[in-house]
PDB file of N, CA, C and O in Angstrom:
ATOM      1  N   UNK A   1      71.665  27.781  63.579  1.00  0.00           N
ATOM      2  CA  UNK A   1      71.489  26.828  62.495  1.00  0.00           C
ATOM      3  C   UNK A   1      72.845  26.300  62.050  1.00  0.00           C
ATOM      4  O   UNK A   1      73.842  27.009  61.914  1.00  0.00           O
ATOM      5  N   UNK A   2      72.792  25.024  61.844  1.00  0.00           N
ATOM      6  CA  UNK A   2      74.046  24.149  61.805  1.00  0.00           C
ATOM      7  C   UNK A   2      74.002  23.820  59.663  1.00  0.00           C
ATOM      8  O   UNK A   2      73.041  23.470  58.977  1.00  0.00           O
ATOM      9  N   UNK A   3      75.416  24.123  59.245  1.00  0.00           N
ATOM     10  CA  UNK A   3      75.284  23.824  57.379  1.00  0.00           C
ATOM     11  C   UNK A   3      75.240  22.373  57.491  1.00  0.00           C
ATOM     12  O   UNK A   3      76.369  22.023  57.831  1.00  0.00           O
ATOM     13  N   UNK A   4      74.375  21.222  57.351  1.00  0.00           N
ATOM     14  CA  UNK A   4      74.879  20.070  56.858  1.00  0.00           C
ATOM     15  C   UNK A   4      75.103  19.451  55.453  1.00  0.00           C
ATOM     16  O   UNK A   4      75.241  20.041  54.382  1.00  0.00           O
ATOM     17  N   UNK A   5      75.106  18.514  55.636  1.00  0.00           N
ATOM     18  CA  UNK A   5      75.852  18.101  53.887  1.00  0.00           C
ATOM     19  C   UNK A   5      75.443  16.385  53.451  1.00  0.00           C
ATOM     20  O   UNK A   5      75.698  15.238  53.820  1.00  0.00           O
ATOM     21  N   UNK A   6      74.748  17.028  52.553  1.00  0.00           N
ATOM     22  CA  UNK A   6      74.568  15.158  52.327  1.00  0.00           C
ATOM     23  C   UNK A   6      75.130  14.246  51.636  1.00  0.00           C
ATOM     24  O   UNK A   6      74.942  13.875  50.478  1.00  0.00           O
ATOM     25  N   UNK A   7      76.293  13.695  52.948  1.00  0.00           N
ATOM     26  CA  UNK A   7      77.262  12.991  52.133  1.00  0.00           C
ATOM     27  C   UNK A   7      77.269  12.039  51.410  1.00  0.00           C
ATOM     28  O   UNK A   7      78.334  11.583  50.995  1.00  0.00           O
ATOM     29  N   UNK A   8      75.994  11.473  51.062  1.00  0.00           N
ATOM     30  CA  UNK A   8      76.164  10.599  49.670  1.00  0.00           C
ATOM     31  C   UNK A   8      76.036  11.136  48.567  1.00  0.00           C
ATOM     32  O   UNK A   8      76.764  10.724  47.664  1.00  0.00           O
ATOM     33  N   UNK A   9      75.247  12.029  48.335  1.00  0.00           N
ATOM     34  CA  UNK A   9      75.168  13.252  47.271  1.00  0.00           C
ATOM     35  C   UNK A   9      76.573  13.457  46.722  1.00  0.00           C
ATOM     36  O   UNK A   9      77.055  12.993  45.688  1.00  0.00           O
ATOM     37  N   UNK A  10      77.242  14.419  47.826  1.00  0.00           N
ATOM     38  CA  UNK A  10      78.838  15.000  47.724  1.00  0.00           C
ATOM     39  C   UNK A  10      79.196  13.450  47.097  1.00  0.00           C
ATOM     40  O   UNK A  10      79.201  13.377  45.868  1.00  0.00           O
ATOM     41  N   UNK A  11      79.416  12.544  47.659  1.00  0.00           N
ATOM     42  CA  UNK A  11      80.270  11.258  47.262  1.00  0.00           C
ATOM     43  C   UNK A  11      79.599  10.887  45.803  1.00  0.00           C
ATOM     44  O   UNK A  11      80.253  10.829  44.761  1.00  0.00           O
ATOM     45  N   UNK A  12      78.492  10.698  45.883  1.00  0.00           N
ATOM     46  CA  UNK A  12      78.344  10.984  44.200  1.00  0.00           C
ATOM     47  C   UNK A  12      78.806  11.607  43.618  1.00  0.00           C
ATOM     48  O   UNK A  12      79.678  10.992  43.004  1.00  0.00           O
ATOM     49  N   UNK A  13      78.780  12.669  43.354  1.00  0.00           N
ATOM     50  CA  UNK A  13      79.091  13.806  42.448  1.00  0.00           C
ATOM     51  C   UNK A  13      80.667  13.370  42.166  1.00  0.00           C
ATOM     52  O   UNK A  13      81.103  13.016  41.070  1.00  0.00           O
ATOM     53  N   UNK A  14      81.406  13.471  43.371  1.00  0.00           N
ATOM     54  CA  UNK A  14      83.301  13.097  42.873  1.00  0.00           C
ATOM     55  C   UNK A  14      82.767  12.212  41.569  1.00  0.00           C
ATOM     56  O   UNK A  14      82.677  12.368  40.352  1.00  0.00           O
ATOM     57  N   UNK A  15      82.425  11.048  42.697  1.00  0.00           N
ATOM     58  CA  UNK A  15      82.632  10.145  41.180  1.00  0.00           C
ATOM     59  C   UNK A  15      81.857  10.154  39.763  1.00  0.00           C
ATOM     60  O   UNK A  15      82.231   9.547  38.760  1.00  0.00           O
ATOM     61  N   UNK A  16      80.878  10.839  39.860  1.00  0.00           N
ATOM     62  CA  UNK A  16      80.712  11.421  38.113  1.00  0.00           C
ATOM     63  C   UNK A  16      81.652  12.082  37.962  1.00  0.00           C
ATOM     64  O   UNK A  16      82.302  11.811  36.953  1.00  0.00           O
ATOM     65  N   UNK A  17      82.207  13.301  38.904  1.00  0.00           N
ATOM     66  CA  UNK A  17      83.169  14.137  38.122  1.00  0.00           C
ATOM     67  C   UNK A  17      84.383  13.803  37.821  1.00  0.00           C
ATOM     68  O   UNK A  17      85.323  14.520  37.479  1.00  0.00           O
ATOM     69  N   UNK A  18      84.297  12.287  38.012  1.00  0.00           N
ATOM     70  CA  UNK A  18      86.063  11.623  38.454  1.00  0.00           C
ATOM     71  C   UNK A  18      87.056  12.315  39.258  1.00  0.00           C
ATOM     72  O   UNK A  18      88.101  12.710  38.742  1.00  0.00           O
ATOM     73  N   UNK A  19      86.766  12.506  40.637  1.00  0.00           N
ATOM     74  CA  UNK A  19      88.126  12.825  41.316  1.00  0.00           C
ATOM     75  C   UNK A  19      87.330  11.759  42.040  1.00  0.00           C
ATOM     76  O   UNK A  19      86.184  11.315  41.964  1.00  0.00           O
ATOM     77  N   UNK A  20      88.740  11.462  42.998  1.00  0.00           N
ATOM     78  CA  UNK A  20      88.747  10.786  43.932  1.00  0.00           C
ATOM     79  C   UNK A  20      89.009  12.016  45.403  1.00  0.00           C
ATOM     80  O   UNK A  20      88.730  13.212  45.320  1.00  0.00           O
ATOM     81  N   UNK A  21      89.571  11.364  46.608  1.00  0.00           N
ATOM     82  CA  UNK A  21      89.516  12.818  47.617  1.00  0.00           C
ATOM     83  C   UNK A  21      90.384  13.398  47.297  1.00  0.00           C
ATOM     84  O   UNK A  21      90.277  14.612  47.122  1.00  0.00           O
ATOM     85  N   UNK A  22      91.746  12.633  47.072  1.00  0.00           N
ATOM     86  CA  UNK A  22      92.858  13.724  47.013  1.00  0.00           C
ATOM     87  C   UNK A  22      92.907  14.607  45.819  1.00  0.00           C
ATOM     88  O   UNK A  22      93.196  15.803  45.850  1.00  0.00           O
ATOM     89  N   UNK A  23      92.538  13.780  44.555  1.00  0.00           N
ATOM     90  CA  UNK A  23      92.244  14.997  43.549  1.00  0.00           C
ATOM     91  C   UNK A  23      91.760  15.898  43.666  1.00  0.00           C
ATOM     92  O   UNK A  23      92.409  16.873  43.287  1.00  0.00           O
ATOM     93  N   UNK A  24      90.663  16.110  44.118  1.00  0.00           N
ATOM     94  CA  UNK A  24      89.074  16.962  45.092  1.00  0.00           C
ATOM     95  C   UNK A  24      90.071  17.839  45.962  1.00  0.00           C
ATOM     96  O   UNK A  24      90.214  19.040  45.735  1.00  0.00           O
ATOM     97  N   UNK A  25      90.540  17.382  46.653  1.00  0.00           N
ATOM     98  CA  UNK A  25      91.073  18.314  47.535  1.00  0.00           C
ATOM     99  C   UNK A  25      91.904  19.348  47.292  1.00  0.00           C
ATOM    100  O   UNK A  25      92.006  20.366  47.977  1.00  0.00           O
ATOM    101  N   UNK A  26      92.733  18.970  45.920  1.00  0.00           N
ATOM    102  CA  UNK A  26      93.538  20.220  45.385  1.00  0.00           C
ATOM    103  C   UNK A  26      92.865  20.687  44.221  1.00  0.00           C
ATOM    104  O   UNK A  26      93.395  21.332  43.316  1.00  0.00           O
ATOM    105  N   UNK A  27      91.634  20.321  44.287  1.00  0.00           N
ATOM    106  CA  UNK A  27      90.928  20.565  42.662  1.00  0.00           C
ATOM    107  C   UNK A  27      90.153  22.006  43.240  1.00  0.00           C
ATOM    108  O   UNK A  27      89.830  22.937  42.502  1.00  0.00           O
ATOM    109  N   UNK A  28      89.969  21.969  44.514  1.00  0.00           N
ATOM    110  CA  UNK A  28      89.182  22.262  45.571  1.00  0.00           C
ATOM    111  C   UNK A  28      90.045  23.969  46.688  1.00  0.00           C
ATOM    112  O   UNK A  28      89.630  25.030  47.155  1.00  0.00           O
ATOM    113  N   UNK A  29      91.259  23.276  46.608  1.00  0.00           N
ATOM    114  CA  UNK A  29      91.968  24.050  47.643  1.00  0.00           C
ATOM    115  C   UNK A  29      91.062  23.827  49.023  1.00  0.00           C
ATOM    116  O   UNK A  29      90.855  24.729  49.835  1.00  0.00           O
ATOM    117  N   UNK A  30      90.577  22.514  49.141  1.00  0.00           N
ATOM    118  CA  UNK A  30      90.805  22.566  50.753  1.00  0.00           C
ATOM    119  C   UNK A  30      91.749  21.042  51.012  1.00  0.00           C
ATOM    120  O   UNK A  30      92.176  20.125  50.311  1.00  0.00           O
ATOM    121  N   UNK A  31      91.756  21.460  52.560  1.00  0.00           N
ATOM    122  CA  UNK A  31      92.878  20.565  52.662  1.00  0.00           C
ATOM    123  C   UNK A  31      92.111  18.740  52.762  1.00  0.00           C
ATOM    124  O   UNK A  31      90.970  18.281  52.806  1.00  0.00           O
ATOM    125  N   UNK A  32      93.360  18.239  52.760  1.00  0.00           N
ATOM    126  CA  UNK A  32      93.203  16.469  52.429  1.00  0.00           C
ATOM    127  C   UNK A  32      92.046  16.409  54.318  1.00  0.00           C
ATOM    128  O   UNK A  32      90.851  16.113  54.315  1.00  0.00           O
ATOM    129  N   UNK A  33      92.683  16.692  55.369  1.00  0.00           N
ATOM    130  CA  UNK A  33      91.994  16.684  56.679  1.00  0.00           C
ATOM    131  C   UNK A  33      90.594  17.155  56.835  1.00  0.00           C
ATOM    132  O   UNK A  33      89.742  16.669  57.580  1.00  0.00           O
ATOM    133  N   UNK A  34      90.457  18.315  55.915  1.00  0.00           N
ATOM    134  CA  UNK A  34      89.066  19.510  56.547  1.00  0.00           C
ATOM    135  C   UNK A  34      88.054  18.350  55.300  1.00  0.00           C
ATOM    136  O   UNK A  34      87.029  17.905  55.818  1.00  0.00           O
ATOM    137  N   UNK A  35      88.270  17.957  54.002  1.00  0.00           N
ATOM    138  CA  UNK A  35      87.715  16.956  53.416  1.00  0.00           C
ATOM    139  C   UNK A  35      87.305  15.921  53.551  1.00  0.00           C
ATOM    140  O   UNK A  35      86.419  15.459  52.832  1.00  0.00           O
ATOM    141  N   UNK A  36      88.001  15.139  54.768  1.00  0.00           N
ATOM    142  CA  UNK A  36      87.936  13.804  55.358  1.00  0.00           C
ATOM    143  C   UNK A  36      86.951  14.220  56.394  1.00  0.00           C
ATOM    144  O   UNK A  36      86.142  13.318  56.613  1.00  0.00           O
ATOM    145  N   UNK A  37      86.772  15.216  57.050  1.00  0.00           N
ATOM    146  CA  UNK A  37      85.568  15.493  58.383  1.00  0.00           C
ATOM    147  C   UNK A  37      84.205  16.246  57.524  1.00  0.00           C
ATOM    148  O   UNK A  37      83.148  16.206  58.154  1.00  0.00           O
ATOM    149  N   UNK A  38      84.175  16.673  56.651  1.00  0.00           N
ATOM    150  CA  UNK A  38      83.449  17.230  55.349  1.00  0.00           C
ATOM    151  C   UNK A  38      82.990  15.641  54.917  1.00  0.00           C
ATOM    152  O   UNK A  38      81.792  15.607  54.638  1.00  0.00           O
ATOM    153  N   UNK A  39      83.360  14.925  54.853  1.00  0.00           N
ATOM    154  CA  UNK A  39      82.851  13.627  54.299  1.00  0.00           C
ATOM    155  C   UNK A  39      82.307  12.952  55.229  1.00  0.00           C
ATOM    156  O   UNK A  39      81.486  12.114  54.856  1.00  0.00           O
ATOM    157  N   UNK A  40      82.557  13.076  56.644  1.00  0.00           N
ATOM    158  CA  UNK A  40      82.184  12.199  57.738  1.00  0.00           C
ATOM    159  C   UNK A  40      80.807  13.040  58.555  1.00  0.00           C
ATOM    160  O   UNK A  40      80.046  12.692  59.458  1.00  0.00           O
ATOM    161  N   UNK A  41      80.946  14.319  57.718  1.00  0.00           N
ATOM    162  CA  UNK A  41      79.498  15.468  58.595  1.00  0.00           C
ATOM    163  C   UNK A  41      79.948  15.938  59.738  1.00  0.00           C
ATOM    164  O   UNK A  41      79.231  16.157  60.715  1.00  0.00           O
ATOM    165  N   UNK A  42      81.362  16.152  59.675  1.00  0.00           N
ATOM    166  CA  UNK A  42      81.671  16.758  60.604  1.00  0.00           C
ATOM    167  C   UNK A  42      81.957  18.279  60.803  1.00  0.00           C
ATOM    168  O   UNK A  42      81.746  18.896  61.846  1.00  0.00           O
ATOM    169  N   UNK A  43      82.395  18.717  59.813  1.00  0.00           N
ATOM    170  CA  UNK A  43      82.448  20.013  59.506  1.00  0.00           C
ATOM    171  C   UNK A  43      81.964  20.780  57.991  1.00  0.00           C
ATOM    172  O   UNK A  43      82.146  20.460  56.816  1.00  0.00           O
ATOM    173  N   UNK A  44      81.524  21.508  58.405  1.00  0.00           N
ATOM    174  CA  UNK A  44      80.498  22.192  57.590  1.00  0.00           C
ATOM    175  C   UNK A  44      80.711  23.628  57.270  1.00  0.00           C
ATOM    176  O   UNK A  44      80.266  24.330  58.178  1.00  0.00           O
ATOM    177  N   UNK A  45      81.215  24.282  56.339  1.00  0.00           N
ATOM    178  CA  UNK A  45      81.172  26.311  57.096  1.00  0.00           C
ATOM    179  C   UNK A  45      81.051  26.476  55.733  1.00  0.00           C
ATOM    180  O   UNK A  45      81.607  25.832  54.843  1.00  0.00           O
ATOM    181  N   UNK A  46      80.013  27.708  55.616  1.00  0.00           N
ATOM    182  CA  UNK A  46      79.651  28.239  54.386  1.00  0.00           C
ATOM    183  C   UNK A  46      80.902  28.379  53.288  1.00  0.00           C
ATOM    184  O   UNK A  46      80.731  28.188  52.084  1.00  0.00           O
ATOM    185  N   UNK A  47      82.363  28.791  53.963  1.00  0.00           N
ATOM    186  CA  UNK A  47      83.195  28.784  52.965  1.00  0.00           C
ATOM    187  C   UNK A  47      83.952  27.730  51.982  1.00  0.00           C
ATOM    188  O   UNK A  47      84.654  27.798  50.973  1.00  0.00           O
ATOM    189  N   UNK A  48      83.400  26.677  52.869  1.00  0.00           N
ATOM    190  CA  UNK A  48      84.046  25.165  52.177  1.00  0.00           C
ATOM    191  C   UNK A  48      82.593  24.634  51.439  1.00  0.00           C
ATOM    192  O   UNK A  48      82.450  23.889  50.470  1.00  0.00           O
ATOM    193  N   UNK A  49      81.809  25.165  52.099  1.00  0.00           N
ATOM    194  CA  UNK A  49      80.573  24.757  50.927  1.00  0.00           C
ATOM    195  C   UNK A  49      81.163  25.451  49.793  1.00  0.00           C
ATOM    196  O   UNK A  49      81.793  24.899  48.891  1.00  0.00           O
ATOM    197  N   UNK A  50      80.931  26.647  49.891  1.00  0.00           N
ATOM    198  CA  UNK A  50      80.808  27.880  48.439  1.00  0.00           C
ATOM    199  C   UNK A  50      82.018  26.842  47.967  1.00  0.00           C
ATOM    200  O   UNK A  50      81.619  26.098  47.071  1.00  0.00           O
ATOM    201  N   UNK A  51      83.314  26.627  48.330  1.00  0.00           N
ATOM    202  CA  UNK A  51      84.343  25.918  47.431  1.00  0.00           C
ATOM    203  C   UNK A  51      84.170  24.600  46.491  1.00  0.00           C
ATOM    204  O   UNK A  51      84.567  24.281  45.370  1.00  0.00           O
ATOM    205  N   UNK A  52      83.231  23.882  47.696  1.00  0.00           N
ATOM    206  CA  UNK A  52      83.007  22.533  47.020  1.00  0.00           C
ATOM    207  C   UNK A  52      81.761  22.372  45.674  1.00  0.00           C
ATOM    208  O   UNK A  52      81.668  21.457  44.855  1.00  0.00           O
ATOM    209  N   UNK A  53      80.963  23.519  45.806  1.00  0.00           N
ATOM    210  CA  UNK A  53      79.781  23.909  45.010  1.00  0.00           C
ATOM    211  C   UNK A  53      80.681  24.774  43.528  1.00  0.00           C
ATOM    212  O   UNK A  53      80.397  24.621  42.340  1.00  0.00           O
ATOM    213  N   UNK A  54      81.596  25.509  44.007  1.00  0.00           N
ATOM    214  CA  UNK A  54      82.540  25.901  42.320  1.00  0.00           C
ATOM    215  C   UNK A  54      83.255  24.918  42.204  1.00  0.00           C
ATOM    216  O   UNK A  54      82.630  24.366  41.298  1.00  0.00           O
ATOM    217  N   UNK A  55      84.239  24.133  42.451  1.00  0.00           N
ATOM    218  CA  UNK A  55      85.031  22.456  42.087  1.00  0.00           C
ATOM    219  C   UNK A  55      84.192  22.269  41.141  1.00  0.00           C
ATOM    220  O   UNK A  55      84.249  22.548  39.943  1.00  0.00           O
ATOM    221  N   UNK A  56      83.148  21.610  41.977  1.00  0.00           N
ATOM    222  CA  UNK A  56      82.231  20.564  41.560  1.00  0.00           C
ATOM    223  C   UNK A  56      81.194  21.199  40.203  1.00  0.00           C
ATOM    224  O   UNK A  56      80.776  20.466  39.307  1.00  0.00           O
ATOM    225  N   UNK A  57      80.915  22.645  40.287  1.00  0.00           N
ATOM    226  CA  UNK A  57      79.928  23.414  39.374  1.00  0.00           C
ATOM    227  C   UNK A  57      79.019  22.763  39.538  1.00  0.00           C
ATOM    228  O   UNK A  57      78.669  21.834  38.810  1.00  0.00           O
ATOM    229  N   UNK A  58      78.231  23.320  40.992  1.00  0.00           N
ATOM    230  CA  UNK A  58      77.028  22.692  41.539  1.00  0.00           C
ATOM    231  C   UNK A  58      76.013  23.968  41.991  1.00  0.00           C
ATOM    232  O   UNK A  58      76.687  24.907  42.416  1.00  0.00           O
ATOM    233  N   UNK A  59      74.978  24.157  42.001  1.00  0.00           N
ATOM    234  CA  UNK A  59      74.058  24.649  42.821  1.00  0.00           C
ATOM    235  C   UNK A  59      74.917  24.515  44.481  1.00  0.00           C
ATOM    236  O   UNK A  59      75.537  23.454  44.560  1.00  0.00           O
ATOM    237  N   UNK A  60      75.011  25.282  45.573  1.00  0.00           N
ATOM    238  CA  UNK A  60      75.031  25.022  46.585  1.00  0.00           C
ATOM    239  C   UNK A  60      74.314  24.038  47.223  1.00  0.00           C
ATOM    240  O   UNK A  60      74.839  23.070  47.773  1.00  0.00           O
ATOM    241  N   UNK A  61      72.646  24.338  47.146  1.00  0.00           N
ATOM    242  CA  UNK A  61      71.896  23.667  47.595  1.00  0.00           C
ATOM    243  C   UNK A  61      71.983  22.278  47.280  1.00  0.00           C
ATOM    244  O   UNK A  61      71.421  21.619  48.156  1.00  0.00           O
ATOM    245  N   UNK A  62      72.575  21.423  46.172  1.00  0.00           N
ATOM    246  CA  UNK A  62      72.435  20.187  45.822  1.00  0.00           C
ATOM    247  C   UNK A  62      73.284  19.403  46.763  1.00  0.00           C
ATOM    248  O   UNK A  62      73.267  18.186  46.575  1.00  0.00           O
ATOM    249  N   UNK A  63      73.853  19.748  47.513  1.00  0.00           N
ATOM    250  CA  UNK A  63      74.690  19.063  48.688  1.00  0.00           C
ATOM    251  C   UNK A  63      74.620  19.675  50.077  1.00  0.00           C
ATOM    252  O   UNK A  63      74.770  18.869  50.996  1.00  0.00           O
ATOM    253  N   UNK A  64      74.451  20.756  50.357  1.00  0.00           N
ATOM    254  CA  UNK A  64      74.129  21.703  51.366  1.00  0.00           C
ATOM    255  C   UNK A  64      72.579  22.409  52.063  1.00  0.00           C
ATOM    256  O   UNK A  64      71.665  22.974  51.463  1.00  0.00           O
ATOM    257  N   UNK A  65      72.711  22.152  53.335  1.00  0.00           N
ATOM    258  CA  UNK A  65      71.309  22.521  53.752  1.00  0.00           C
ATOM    259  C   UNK A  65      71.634  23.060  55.620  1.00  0.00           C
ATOM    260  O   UNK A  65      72.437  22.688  56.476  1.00  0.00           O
ATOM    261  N   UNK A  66      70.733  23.898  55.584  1.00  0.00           N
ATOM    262  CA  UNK A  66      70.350  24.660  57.077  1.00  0.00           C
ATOM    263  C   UNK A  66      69.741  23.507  57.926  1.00  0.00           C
ATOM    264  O   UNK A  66      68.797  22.879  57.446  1.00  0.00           O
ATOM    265  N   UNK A  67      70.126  23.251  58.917  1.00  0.00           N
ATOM    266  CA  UNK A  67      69.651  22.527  59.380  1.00  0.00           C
ATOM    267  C   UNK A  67      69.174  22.791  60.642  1.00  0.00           C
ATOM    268  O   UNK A  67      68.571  21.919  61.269  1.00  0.00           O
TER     269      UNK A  67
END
């Protein structure tokens, strides 16, 4: 089973929460690169979920799914 991510969701959320990527990315501790393929559905791993789900103070599930 592959994590995907539904990147309009994720892209919502920044912008209610006002970051943009690079803010996100150190708001975040992941890097500016692993964010840019995270945005494109390219990479996915439970540990950059769990990160982007505390940033953001999200449910996991509201951006993340088994696919």
């Amino acid at each position: 089973m592959k994590l995907t991510v539904n990147v309009e969701k994720l892209q919502e959320l920044l912008a209610l929460k006002g970051y943009n990527k690079y803010s996100f990315s150190r708001a975040s501790g992941i890097s500016d690169e692993t964010l840019r393929k995270i945005l494109r559905d390219e990479v996915s791993s439970p540990k950059m979920a769990k990160r982007i789900s505390e940033a953001l103070e999200i449910d996991l599930t509201e951006v993340f799914s088994l696919a």
